[in-house]
TIMI-440721 format. One record per residue (C-alpha): residue number from 1; z, y, x; residue in one letter. Coordinates in steps of 0.001 Angstrom, whole numbers, plus 500000, padded with zeros to 6 digits. Each point is the difference from the previous one (the first is absolute). Last residue first. Layout:
// TIMI-440721
<node><resi>NUM</resi><z>Z</z><y>Y</y><x>X</x><resn>a</resn></node>
...
END
This chain:
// TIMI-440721
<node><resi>272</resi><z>527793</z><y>402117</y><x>346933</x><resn>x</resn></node>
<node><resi>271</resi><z>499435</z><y>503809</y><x>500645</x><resn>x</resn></node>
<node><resi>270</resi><z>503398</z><y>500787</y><x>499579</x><resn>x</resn></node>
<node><resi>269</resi><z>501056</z><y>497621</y><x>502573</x><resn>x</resn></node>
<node><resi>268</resi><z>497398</z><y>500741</y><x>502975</x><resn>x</resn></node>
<node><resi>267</resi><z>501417</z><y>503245</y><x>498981</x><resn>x</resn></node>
<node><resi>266</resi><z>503371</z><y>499672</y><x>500933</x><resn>x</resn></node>
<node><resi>265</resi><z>499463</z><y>498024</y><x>503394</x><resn>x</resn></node>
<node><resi>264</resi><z>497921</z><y>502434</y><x>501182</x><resn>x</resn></node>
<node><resi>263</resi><z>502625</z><y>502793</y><x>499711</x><resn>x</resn></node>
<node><resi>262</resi><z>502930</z><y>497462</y><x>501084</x><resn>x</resn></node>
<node><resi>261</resi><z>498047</z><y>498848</y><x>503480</x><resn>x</resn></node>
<node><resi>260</resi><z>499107</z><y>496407</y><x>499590</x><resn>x</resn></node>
<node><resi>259</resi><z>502116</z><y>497302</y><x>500976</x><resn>x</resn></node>
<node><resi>258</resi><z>501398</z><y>499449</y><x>496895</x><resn>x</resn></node>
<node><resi>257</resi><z>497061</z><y>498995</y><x>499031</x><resn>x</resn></node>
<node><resi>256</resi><z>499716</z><y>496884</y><x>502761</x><resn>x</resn></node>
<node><resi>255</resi><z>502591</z><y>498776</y><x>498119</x><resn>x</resn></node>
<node><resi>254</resi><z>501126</z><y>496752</y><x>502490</x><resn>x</resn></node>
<node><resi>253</resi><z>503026</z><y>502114</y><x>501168</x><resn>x</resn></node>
<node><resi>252</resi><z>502419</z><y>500433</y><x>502660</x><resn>x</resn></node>
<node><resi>251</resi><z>502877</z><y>502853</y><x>500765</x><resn>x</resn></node>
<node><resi>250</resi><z>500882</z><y>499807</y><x>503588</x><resn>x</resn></node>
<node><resi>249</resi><z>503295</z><y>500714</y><x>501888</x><resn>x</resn></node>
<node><resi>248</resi><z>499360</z><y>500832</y><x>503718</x><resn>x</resn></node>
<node><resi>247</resi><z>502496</z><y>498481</y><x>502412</x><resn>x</resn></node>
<node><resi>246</resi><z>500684</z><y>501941</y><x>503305</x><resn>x</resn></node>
<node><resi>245</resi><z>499538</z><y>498916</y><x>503488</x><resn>x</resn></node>
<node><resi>244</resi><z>498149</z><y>502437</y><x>501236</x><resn>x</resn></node>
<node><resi>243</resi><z>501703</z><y>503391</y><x>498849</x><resn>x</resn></node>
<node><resi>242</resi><z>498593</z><y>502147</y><x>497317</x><resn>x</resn></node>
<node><resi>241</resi><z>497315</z><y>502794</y><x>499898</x><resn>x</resn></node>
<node><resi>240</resi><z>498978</z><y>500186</y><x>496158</x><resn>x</resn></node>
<node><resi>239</resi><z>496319</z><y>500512</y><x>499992</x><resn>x</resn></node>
<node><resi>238</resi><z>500255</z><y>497473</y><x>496873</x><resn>x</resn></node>
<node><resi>237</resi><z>503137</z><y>499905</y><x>497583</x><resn>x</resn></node>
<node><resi>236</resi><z>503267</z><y>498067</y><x>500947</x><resn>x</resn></node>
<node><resi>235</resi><z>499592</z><y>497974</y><x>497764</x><resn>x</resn></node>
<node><resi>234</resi><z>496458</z><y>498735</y><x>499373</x><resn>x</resn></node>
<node><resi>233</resi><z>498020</z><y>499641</y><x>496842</x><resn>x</resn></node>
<node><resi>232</resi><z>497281</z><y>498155</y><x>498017</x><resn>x</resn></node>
<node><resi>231</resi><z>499355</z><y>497481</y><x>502634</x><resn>x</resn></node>
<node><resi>230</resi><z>497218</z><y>497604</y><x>499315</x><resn>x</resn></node>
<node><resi>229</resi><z>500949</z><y>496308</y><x>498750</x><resn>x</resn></node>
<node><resi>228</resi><z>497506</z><y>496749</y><x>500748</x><resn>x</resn></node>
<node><resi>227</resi><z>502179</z><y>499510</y><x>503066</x><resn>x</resn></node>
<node><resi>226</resi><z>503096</z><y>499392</y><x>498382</x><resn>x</resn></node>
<node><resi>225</resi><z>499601</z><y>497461</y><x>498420</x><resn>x</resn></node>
<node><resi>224</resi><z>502390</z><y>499529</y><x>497298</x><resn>x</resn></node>
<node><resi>223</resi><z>503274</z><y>498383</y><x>499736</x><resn>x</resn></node>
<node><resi>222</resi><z>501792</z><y>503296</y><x>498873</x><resn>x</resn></node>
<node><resi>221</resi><z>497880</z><y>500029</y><x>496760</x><resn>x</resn></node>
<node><resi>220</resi><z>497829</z><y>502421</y><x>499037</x><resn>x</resn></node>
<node><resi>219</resi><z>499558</z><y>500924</y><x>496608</x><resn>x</resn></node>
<node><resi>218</resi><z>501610</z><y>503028</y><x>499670</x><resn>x</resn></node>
<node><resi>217</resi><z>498423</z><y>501365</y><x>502767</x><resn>x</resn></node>
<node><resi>216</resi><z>501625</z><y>502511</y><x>502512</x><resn>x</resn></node>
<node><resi>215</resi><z>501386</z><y>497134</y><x>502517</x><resn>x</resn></node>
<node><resi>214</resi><z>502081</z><y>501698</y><x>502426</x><resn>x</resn></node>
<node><resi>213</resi><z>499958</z><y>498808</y><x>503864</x><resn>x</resn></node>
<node><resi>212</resi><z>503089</z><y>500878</y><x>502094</x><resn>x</resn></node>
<node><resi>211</resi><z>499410</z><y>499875</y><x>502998</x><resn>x</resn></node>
<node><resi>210</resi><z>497084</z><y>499802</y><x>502219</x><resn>x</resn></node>
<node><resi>209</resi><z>500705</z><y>500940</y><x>503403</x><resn>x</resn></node>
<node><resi>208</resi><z>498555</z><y>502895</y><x>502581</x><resn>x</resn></node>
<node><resi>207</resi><z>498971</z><y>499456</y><x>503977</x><resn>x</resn></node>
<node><resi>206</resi><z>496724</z><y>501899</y><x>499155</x><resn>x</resn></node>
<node><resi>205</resi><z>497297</z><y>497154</y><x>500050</x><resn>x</resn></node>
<node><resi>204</resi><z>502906</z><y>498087</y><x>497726</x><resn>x</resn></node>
<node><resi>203</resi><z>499683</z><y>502535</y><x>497077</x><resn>x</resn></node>
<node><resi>202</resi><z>496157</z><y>500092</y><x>500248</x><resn>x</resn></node>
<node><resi>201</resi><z>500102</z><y>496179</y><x>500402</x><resn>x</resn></node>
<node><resi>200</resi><z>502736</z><y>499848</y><x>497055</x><resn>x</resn></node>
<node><resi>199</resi><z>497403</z><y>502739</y><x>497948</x><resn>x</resn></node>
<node><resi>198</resi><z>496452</z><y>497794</y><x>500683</x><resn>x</resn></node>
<node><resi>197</resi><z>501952</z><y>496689</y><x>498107</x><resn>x</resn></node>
<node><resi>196</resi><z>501304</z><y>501886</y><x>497376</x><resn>x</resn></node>
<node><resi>195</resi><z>496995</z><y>501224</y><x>498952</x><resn>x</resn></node>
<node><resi>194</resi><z>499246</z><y>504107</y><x>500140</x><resn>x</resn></node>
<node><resi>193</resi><z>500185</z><y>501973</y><x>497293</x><resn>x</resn></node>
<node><resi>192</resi><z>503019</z><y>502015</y><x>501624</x><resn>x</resn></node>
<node><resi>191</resi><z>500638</z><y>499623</y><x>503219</x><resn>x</resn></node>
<node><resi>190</resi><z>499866</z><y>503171</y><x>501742</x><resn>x</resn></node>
<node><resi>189</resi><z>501049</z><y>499715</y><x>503348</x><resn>x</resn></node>
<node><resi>188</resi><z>503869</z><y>500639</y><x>501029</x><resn>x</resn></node>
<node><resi>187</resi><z>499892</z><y>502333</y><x>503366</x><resn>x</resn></node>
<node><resi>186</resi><z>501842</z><y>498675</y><x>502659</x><resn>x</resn></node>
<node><resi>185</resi><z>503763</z><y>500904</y><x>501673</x><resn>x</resn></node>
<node><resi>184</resi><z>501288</z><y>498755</y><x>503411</x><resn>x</resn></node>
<node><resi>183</resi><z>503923</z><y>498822</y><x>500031</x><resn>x</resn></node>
<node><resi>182</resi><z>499275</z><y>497106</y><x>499106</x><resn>x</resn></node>
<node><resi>181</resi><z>501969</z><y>498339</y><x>497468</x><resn>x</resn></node>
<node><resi>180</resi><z>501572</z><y>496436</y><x>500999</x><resn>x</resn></node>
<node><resi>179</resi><z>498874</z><y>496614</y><x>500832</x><resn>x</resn></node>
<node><resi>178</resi><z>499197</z><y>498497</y><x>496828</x><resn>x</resn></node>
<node><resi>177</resi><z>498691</z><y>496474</y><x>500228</x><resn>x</resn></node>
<node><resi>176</resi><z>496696</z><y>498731</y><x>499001</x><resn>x</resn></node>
<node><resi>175</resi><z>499937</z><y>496044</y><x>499729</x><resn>x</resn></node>
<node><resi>174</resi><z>496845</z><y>497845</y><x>500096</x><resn>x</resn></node>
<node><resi>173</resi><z>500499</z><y>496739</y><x>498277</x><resn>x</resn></node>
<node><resi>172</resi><z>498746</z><y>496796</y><x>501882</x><resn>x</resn></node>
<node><resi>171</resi><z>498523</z><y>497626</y><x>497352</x><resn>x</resn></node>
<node><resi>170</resi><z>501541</z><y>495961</y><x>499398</x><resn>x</resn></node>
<node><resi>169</resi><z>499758</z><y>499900</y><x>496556</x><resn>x</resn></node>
<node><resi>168</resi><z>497465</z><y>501635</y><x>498670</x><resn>x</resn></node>
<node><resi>167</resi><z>500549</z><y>503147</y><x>498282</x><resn>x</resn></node>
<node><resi>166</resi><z>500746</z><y>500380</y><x>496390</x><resn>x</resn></node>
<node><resi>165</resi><z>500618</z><y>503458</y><x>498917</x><resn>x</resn></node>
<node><resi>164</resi><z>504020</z><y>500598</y><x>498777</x><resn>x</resn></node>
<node><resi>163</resi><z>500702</z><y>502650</y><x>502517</x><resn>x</resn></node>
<node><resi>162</resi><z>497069</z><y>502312</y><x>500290</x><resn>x</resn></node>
<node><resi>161</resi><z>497467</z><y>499905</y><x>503571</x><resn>x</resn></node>
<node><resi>160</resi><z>498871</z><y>502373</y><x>501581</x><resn>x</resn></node>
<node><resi>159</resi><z>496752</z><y>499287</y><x>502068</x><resn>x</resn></node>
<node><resi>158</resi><z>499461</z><y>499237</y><x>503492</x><resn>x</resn></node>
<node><resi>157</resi><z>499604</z><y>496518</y><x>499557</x><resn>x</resn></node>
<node><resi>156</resi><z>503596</z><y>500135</y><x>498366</x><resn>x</resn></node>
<node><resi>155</resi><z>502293</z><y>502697</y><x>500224</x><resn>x</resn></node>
<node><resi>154</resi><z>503319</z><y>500947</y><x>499044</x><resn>x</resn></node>
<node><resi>153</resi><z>501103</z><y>503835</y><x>500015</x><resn>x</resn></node>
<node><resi>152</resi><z>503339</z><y>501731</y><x>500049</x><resn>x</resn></node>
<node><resi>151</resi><z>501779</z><y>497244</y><x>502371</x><resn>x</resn></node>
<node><resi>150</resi><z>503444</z><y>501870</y><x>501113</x><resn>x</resn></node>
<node><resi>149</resi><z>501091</z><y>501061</y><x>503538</x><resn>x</resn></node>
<node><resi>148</resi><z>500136</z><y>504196</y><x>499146</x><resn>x</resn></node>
<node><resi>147</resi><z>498982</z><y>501784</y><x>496637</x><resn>x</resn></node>
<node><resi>146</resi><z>497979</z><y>503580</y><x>499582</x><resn>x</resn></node>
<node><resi>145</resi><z>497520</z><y>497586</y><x>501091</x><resn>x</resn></node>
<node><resi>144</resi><z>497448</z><y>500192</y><x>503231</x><resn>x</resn></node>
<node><resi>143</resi><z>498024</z><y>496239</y><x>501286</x><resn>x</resn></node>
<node><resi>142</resi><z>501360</z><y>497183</y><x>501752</x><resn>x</resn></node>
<node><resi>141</resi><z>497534</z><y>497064</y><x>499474</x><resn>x</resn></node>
<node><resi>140</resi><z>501499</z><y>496341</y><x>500307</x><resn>x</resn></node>
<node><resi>139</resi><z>497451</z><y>497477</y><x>499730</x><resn>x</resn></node>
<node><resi>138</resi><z>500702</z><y>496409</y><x>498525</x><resn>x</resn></node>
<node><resi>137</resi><z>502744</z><y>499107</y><x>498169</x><resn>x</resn></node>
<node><resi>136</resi><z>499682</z><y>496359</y><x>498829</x><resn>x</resn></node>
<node><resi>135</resi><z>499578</z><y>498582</y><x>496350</x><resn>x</resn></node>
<node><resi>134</resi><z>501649</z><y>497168</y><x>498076</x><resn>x</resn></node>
<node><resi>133</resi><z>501879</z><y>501762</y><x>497622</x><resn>x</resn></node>
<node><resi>132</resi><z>503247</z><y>499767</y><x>502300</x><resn>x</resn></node>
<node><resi>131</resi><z>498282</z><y>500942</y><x>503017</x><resn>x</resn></node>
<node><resi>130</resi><z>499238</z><y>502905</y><x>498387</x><resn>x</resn></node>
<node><resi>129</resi><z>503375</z><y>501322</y><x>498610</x><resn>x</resn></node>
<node><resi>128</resi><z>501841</z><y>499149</y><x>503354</x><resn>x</resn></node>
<node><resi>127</resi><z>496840</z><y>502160</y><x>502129</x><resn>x</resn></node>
<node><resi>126</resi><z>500894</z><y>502615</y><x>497477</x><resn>x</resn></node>
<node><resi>125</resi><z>503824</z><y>500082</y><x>500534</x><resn>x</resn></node>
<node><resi>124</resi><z>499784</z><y>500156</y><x>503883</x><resn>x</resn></node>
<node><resi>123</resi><z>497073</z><y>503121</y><x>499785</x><resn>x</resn></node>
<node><resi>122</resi><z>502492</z><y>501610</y><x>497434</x><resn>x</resn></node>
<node><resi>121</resi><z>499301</z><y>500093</y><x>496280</x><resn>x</resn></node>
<node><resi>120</resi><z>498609</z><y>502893</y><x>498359</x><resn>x</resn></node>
<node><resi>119</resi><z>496543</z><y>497927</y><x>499332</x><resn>x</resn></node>
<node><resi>118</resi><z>500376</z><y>496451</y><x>500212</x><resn>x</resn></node>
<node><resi>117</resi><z>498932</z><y>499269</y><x>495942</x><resn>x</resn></node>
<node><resi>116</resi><z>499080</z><y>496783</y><x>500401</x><resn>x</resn></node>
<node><resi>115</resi><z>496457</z><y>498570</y><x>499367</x><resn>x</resn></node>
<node><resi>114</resi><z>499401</z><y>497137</y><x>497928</x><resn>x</resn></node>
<node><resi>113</resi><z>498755</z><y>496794</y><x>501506</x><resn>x</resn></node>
<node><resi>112</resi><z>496632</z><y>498375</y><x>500263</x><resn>x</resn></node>
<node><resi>111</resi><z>499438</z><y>496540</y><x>500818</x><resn>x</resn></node>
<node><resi>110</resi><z>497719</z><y>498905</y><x>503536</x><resn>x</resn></node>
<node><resi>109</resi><z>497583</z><y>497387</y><x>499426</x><resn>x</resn></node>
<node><resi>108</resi><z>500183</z><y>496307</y><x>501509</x><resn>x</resn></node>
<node><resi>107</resi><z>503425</z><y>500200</y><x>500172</x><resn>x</resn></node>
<node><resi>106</resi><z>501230</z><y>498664</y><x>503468</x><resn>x</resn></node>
<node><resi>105</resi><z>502000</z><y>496398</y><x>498855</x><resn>x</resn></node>
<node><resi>104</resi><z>503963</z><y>499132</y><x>499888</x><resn>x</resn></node>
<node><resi>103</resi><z>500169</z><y>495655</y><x>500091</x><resn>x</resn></node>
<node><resi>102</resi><z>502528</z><y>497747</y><x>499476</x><resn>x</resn></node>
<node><resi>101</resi><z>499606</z><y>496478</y><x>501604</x><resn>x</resn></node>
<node><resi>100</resi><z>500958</z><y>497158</y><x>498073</x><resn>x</resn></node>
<node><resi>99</resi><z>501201</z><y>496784</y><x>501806</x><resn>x</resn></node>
<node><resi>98</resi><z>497452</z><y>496723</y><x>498920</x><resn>x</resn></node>
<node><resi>97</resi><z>500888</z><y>498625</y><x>503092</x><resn>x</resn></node>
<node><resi>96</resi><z>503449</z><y>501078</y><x>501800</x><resn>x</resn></node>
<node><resi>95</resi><z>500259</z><y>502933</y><x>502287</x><resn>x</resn></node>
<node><resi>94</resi><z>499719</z><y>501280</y><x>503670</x><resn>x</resn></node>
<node><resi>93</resi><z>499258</z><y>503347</y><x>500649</x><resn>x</resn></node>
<node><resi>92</resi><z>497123</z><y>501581</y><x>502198</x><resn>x</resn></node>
<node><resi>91</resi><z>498426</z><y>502647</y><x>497290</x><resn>x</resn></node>
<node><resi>90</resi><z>502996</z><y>501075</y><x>498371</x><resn>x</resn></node>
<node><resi>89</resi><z>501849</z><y>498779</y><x>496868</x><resn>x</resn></node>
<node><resi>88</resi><z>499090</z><y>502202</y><x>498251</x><resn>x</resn></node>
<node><resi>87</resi><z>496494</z><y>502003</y><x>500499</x><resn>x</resn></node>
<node><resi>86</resi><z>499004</z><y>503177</y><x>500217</x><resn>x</resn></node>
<node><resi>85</resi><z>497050</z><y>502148</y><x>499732</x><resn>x</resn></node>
<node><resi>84</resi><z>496984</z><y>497452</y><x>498593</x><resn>x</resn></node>
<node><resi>83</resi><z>497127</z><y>501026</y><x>499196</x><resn>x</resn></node>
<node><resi>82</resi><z>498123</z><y>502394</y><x>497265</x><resn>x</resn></node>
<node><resi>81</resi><z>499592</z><y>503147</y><x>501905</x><resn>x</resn></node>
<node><resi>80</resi><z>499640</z><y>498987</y><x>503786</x><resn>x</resn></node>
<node><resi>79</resi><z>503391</z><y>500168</y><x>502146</x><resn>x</resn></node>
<node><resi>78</resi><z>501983</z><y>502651</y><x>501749</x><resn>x</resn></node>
<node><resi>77</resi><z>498672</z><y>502817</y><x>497303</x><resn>x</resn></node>
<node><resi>76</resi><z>502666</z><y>499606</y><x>497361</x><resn>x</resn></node>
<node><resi>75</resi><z>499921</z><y>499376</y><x>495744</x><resn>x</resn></node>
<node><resi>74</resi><z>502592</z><y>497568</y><x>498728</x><resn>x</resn></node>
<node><resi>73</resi><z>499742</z><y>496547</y><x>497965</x><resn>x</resn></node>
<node><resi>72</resi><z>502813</z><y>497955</y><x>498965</x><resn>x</resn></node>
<node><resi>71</resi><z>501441</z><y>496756</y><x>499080</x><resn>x</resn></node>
<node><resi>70</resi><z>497096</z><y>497736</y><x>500726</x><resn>x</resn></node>
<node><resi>69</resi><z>500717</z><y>496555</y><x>500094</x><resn>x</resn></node>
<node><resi>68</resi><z>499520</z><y>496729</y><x>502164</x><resn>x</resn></node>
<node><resi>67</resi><z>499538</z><y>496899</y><x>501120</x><resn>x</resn></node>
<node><resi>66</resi><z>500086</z><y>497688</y><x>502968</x><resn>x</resn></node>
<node><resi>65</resi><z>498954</z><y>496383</y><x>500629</x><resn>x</resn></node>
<node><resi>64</resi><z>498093</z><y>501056</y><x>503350</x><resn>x</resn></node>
<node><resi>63</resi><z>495978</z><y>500485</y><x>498763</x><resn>x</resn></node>
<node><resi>62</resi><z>501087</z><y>501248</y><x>496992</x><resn>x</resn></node>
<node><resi>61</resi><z>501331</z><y>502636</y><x>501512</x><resn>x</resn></node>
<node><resi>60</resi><z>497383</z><y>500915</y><x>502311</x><resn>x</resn></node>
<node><resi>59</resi><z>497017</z><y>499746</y><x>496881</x><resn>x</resn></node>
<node><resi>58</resi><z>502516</z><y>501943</y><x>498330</x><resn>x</resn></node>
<node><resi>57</resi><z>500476</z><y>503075</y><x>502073</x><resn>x</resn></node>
<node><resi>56</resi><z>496369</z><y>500239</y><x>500351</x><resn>x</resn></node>
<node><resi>55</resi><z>499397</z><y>500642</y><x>496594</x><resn>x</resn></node>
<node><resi>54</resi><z>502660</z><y>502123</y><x>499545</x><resn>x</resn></node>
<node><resi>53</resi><z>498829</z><y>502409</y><x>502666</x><resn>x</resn></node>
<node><resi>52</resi><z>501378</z><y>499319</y><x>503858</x><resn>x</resn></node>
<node><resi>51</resi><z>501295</z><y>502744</y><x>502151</x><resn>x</resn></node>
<node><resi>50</resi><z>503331</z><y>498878</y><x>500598</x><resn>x</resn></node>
<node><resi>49</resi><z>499851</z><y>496116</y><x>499189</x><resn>x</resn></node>
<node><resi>48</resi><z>502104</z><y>498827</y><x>502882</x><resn>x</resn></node>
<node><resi>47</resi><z>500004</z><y>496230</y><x>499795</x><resn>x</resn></node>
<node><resi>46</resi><z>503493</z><y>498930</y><x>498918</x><resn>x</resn></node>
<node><resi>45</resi><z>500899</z><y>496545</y><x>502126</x><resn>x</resn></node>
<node><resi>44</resi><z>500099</z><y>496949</y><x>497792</x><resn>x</resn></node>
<node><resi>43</resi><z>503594</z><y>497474</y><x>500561</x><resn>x</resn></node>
<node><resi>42</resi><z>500808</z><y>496973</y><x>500137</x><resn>x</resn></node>
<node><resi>41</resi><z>503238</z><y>498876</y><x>500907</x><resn>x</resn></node>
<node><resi>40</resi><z>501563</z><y>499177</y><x>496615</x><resn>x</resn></node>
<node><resi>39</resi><z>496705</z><y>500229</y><x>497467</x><resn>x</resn></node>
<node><resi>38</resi><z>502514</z><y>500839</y><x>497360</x><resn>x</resn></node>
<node><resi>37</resi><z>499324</z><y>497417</y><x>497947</x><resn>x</resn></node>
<node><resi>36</resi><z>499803</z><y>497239</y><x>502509</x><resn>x</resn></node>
<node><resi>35</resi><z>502989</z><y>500971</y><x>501456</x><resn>x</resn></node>
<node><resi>34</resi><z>501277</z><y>500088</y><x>496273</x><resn>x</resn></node>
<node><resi>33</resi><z>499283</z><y>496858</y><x>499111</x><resn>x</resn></node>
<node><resi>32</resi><z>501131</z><y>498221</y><x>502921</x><resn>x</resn></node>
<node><resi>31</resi><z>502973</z><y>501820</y><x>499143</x><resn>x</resn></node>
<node><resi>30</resi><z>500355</z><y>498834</y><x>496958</x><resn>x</resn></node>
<node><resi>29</resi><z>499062</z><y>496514</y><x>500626</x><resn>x</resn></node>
<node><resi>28</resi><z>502829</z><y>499728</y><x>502584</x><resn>x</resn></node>
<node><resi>27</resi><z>502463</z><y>500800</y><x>497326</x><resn>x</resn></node>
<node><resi>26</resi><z>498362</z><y>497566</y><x>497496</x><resn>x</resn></node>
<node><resi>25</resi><z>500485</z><y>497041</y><x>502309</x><resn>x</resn></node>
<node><resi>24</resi><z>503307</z><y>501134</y><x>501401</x><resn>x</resn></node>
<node><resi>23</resi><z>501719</z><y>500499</y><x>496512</x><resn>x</resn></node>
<node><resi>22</resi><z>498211</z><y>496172</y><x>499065</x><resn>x</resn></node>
<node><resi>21</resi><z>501699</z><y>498247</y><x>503411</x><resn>x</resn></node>
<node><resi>20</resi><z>503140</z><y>501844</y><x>499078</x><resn>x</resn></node>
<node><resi>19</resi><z>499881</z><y>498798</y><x>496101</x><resn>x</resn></node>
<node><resi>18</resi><z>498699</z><y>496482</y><x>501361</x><resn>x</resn></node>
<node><resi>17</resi><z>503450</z><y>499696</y><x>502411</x><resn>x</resn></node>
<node><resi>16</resi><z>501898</z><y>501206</y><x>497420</x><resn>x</resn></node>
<node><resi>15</resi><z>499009</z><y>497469</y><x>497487</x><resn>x</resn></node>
<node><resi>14</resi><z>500637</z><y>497104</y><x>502309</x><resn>x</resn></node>
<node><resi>13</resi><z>503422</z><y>501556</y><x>501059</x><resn>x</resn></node>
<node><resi>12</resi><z>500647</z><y>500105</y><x>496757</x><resn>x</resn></node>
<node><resi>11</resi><z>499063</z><y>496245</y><x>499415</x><resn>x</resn></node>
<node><resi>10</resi><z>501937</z><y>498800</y><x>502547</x><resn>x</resn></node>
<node><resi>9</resi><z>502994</z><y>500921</y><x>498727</x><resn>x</resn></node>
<node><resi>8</resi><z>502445</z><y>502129</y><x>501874</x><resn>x</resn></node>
<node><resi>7</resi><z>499448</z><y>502949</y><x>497441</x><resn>x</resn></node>
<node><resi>6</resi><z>500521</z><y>497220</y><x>496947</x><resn>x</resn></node>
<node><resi>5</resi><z>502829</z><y>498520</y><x>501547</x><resn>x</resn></node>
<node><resi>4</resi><z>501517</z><y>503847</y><x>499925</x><resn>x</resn></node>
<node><resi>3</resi><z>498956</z><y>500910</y><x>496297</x><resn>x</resn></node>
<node><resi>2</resi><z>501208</z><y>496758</y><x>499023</x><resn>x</resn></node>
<node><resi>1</resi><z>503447</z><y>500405</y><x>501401</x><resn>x</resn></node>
END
């Protein structure tokens, strides 16, 4: 019975009374709170920054109560090298003060990647393999090969160029794809003692392809230059008629000695 008179007292209804009151007080401060917090209906509209260096890009930011951070840089040509290249959220949108912005910026210099090795791969397959190093395909040459619709050369500004060379990021790869033997025959040139270099425009001057290339020095590497080596010997032999298309294997060497005729060669060595 006490329980009862006391919930039909006056003084519980008192209490409850201040207890709603207080819930109501603190309720309502909360969400005046927030609204003010959260800046309810106001709202900064994202300038477009595309373009803009980081200098610029802050003066505007901190202009309009925005921020923001750079979370990655690429290398392209649609904007200026060292500005910005895309930004989220995009130019036009609506968002609170002090919102950060995140920011992808144009390199300011190009990196360098390694090349791929695209030879022997289809024209499909080696456009896959550049694109995914960072590089484009850029000419397609057909030239003569004992082979048919595969790359057997890669080129860049106009020279060969070895898998695993750094090239910058962003180059167009020239691609030299086998279309077939021909049925017309040319006479192989001598080559020997000549530098690399002068024999693949000899070679290439006749419709023929470099294959195979033989380092004959034990001290060379298979990363080295090639163009500082002079051929030592060709396979198939020179004044051999054979059909345009076909791959030469060379023999290279950096011993200009060995490039001497064998009866010179010997006593040049005795008399040292």
């Amino acid at each position: 019975m006490s329980i009862i008179r006391f919930l039909t007292s006056k003084v519980f209804f008192k209490n409850l009374i201040i207890s709603i009151i207080l819930l109501i007080l603190i309720l309502a401060s909360v969400f005046i709170g927030l609204y003010f917090y959260t800046n309810h209906g106001k709202s900064e509209i994202v300038p477009d920054l595309k373009g803009m260096n980081e200098l610029q890009i802050k003066r505007v930011l901190d202009n309009q109560n925005l921020r923001y951070e750079i979370i990655d840089s690429i290398y392209t040509d649609s904007v200026p090298n060292g500005t910005l290249w895309e930004q989220v959220p995009e130019a036009g949108s609506k968002v609170k003060k002090h919102r950060k912005l995140f920011l992808i910026f144009n390199a300011s210099t190009r990196k360098s990647v390694a090349m791929p090795d695209i030879r022997d791969l289809s024209l499909r397959q080696a456009k896959t393999v550049l694109e995914s190093a960072g590089l484009k395909i850029g000419d397609t040459i057909y030239v003569p090969s004992e082979f048919r619709n595969l790359v057997i050369g890669q080129h860049f500004e106009g020279k060969e160029v070895e898998p695993g060379k750094p090239v910058v990021e962003g180059s167009r790869i020239d691609v030299l794809v086998a279309n077939g033997l021909s049925s017309e025959k040319t006479m192989l040139p001598d080559l020997k003692g000549k530098f690399y270099t002068d024999a693949e425009k000899l070679l290439t001057g006749k419709g023929l392809n470099i294959g195979a290339t033989i380092l004959a020095d034990k001290d060379l590497t298979e990363d080295q230059d090639k163009d500082s080596l002079f051929v030592l010997n060709q396979k198939p032999t020179s004044e051999s008629l054979v059909q345009i298309g076909s791959s030469i294997t060379l023999w290279l060497t950096a011993d200009t000695m060995k490039l001497l005729p064998d009866t010179l060669n010997t006593d040049t060595l005795q008399n040292e």
